[in-house]
Residue frames as a rotation matrix with the C-alpha (Angstrom) as fourth column:
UNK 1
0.386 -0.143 -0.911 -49.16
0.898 0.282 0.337 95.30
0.209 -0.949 0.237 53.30
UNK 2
0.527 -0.430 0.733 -48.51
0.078 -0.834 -0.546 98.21
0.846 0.344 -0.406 54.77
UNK 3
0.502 -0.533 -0.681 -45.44
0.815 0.555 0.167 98.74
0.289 -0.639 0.713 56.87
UNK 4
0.827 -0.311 -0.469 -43.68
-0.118 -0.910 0.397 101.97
-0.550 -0.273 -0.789 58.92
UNK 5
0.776 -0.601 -0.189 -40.35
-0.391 -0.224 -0.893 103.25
0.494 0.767 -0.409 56.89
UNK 6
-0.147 -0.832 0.534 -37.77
-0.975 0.212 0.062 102.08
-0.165 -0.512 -0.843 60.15
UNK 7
0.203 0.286 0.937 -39.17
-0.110 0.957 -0.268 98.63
-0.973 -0.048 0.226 59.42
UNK 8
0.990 -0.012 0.140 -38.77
0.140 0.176 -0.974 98.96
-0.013 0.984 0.176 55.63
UNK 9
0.498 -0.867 -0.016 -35.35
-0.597 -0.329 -0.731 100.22
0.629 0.374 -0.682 55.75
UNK 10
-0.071 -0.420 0.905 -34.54
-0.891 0.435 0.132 97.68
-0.448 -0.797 -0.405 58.46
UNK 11
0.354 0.525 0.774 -35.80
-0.034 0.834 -0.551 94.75
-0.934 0.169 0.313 55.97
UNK 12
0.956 -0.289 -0.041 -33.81
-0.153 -0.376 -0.914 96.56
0.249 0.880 -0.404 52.97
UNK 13
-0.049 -0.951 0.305 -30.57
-0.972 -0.025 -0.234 96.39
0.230 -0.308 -0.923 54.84
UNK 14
-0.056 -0.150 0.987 -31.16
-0.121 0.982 0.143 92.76
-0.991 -0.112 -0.073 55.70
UNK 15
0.752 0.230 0.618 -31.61
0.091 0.892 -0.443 92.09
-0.653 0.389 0.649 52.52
UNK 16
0.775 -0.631 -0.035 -28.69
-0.590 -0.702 -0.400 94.07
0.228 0.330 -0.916 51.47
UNK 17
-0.053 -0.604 0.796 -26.66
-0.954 0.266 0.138 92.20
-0.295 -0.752 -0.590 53.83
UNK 18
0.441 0.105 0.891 -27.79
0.110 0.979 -0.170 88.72
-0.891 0.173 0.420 52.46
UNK 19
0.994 -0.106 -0.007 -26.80
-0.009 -0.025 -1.000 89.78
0.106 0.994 -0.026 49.01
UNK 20
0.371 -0.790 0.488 -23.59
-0.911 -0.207 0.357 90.73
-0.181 -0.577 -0.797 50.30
UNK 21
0.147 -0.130 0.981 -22.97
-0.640 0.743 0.194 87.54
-0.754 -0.657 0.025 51.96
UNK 22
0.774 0.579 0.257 -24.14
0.047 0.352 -0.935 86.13
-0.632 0.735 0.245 49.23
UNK 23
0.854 -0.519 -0.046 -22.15
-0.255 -0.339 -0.906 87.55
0.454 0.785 -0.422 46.44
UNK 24
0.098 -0.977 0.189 -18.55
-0.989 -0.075 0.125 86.68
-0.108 -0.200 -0.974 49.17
UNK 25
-0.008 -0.259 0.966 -19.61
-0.345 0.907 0.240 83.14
-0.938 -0.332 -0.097 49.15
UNK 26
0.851 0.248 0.463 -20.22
0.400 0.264 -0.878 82.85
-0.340 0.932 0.125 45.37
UNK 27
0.188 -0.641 -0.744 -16.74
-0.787 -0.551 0.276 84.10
-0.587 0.534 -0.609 44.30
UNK 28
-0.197 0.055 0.979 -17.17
0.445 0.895 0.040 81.64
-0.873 0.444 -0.201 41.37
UNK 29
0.303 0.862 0.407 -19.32
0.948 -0.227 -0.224 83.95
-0.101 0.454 -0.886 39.95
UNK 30
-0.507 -0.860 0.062 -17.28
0.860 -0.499 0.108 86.91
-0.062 0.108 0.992 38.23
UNK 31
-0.274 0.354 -0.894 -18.23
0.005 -0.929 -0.370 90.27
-0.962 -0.106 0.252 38.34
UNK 32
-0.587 -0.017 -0.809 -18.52
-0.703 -0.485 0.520 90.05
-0.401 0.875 0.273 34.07
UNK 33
-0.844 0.515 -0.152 -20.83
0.488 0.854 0.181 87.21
0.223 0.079 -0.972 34.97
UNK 34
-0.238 0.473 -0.848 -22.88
0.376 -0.760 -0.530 89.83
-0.895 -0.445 0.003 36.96
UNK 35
-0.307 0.019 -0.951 -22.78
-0.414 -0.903 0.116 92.39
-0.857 0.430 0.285 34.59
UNK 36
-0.910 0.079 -0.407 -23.51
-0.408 -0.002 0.913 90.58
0.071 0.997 0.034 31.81
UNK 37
-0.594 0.802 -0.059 -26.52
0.549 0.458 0.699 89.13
0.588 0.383 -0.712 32.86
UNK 38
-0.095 0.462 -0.882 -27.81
0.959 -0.196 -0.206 91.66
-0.268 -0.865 -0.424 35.91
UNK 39
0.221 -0.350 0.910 -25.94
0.416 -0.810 -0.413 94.42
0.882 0.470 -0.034 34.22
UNK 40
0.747 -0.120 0.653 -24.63
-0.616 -0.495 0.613 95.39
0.250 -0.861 -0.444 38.05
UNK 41
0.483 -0.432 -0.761 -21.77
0.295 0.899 -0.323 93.64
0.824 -0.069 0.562 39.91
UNK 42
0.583 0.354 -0.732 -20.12
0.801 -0.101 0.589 94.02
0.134 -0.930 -0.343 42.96
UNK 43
-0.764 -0.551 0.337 -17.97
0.596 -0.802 0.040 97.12
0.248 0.231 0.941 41.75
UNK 44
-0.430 0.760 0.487 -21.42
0.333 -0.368 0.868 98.57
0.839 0.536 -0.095 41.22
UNK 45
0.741 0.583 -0.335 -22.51
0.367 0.066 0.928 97.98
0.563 -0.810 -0.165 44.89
UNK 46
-0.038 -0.542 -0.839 -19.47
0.878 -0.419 0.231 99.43
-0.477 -0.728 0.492 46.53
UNK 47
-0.932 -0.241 0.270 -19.58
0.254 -0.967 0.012 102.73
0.259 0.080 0.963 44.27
UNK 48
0.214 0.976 0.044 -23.77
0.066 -0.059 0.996 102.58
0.974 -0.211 -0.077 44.84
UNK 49
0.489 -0.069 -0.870 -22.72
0.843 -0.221 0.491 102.66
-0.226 -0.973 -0.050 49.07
UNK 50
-0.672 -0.732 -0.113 -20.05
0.732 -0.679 0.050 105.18
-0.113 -0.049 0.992 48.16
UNK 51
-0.416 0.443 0.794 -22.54
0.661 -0.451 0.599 107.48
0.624 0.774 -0.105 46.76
UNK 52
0.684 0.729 0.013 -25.19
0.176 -0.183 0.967 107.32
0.708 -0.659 -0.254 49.60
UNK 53
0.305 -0.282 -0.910 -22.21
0.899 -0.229 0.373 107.68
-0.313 -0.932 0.184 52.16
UNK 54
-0.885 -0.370 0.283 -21.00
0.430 -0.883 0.190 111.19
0.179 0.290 0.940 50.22
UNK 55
-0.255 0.895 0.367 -24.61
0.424 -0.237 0.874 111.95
0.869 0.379 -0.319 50.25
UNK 56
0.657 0.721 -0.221 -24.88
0.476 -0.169 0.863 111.71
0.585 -0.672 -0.454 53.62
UNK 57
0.677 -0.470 0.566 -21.80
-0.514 -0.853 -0.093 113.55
0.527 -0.228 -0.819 54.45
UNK 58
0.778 -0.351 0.520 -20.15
-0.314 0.500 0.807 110.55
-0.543 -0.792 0.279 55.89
UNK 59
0.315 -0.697 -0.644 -17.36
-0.826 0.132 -0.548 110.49
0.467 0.704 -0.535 52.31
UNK 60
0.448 -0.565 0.693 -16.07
-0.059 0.755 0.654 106.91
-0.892 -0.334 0.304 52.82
UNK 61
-0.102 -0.374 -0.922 -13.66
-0.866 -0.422 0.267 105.97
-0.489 0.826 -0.281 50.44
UNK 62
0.316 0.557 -0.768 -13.93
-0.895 0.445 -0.046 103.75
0.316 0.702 0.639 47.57
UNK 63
-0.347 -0.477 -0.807 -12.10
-0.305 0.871 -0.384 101.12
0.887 0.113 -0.448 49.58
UNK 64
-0.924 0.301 0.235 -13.62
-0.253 -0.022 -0.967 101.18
-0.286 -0.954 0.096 52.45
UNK 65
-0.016 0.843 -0.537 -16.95
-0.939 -0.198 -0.282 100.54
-0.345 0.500 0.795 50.14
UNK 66
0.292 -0.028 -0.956 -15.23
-0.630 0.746 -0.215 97.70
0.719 0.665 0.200 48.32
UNK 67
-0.771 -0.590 -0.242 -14.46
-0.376 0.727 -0.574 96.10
0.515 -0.351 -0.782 51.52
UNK 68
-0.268 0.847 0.458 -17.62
-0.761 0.106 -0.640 96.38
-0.591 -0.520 0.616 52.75
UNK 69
0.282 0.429 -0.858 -18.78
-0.956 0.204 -0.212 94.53
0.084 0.880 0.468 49.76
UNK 70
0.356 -0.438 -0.826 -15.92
-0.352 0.756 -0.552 91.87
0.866 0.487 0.115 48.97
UNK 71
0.960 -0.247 -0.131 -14.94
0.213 0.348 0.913 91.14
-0.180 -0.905 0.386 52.94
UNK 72
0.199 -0.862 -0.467 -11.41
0.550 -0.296 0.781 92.41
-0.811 -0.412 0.414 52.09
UNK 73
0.045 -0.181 -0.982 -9.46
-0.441 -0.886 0.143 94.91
-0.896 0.427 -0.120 49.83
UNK 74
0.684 0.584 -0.437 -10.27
-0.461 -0.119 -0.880 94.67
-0.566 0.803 0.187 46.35
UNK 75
-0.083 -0.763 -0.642 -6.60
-0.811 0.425 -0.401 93.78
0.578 0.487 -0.654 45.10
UNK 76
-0.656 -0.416 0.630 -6.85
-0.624 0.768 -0.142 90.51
-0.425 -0.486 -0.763 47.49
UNK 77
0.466 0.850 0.244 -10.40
-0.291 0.408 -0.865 89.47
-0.835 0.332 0.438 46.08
UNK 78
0.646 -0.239 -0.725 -8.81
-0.716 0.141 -0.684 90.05
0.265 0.961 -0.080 42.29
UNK 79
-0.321 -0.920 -0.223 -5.79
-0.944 0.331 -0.007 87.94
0.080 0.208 -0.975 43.33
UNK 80
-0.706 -0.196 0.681 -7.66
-0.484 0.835 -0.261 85.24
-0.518 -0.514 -0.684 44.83
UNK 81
-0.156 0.784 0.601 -10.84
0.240 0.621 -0.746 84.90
-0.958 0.028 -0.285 42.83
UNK 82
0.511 0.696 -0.504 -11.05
-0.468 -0.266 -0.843 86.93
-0.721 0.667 0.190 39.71
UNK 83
0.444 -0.007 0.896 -10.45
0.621 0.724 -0.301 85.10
-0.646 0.690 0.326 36.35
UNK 84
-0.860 -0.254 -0.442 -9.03
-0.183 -0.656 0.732 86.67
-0.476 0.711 0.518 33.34
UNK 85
0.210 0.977 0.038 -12.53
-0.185 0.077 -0.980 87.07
-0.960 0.199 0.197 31.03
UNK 86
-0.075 -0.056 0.996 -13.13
0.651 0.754 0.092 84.50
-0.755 0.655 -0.020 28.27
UNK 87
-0.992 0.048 0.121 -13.57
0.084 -0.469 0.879 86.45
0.099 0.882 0.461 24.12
UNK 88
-0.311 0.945 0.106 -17.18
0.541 0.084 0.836 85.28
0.781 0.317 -0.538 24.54
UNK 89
0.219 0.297 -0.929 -17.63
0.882 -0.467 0.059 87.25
-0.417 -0.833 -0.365 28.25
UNK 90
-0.776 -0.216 -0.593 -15.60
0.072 -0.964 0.257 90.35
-0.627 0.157 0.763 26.81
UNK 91
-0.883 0.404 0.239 -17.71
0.238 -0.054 0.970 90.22
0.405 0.913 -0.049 23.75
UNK 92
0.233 0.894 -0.384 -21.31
0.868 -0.013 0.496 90.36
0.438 -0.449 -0.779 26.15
UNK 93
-0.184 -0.055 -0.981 -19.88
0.677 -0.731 -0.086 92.77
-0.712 -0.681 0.172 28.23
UNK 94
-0.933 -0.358 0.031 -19.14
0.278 -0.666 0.692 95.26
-0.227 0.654 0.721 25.16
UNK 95
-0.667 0.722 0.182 -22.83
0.134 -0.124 0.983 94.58
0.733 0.680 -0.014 24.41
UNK 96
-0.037 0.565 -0.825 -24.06
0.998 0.069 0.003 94.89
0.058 -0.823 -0.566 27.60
UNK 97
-0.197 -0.618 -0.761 -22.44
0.871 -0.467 0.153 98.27
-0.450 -0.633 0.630 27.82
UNK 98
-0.984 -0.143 -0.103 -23.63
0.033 -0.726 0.687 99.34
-0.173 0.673 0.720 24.80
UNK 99
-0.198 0.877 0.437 -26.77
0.546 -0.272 0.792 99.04
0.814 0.395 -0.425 25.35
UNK 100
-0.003 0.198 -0.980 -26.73
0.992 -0.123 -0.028 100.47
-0.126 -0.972 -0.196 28.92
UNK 101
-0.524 -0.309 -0.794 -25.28
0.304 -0.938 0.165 103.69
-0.796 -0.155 0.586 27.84
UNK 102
-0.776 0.486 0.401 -28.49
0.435 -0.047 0.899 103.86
0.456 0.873 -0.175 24.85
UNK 103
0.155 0.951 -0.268 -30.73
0.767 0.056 0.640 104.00
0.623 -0.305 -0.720 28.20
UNK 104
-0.096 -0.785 -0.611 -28.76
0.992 -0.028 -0.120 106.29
0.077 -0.618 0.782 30.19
């Protein structure tokens, strides 16, 4: 199918936006859940906006990213939702991490 680029990037940001959404309504689901099995989490997606807004000359800061993300500041998310991580989560992560930085 081919499709113009204001329509692609208009269909990328929706689906951006659903992930989002997505990811605030699932705060079950820990970021070292993420990462260990996506290898991304939503840390990832606010420094991945940060990037593209430095890129584009528009420097937001890293909170202003992570609220975009989590629907409020990062230290309210951690109080309300994040977990301390289990031996067997730390233990995946470590191995996630180490292989990430093999491909890097």
């Amino acid at each position: 199918m081919n499709i113009d680029e204001k329509t692609r990037t208009e269909l990328e940001a929706a689906a951006f936006r659903r992930l989002v959404n997505h990811l605030r309504a699932r705060v079950d689901v820990q970021n070292i859940d993420l990462m260990n099995l996506a290898g991304f989490c939503r840390n990832c997606l606010s420094k991945w906006m940060k990037e593209e807004s430095d890129n584009r000359g528009l420097n937001m800061s890293d909170d202003d990213t992570r609220m975009e993300v989590y629907g409020m500041d990062y230290n309210s998310w951690k109080q309300l939702h994040q977990r301390e991580a289990s031996p067997d989560q730390q233990k995946a992560f470590a191995s996630v991490m180490n292989d990430h930085s093999k491909h890097a």
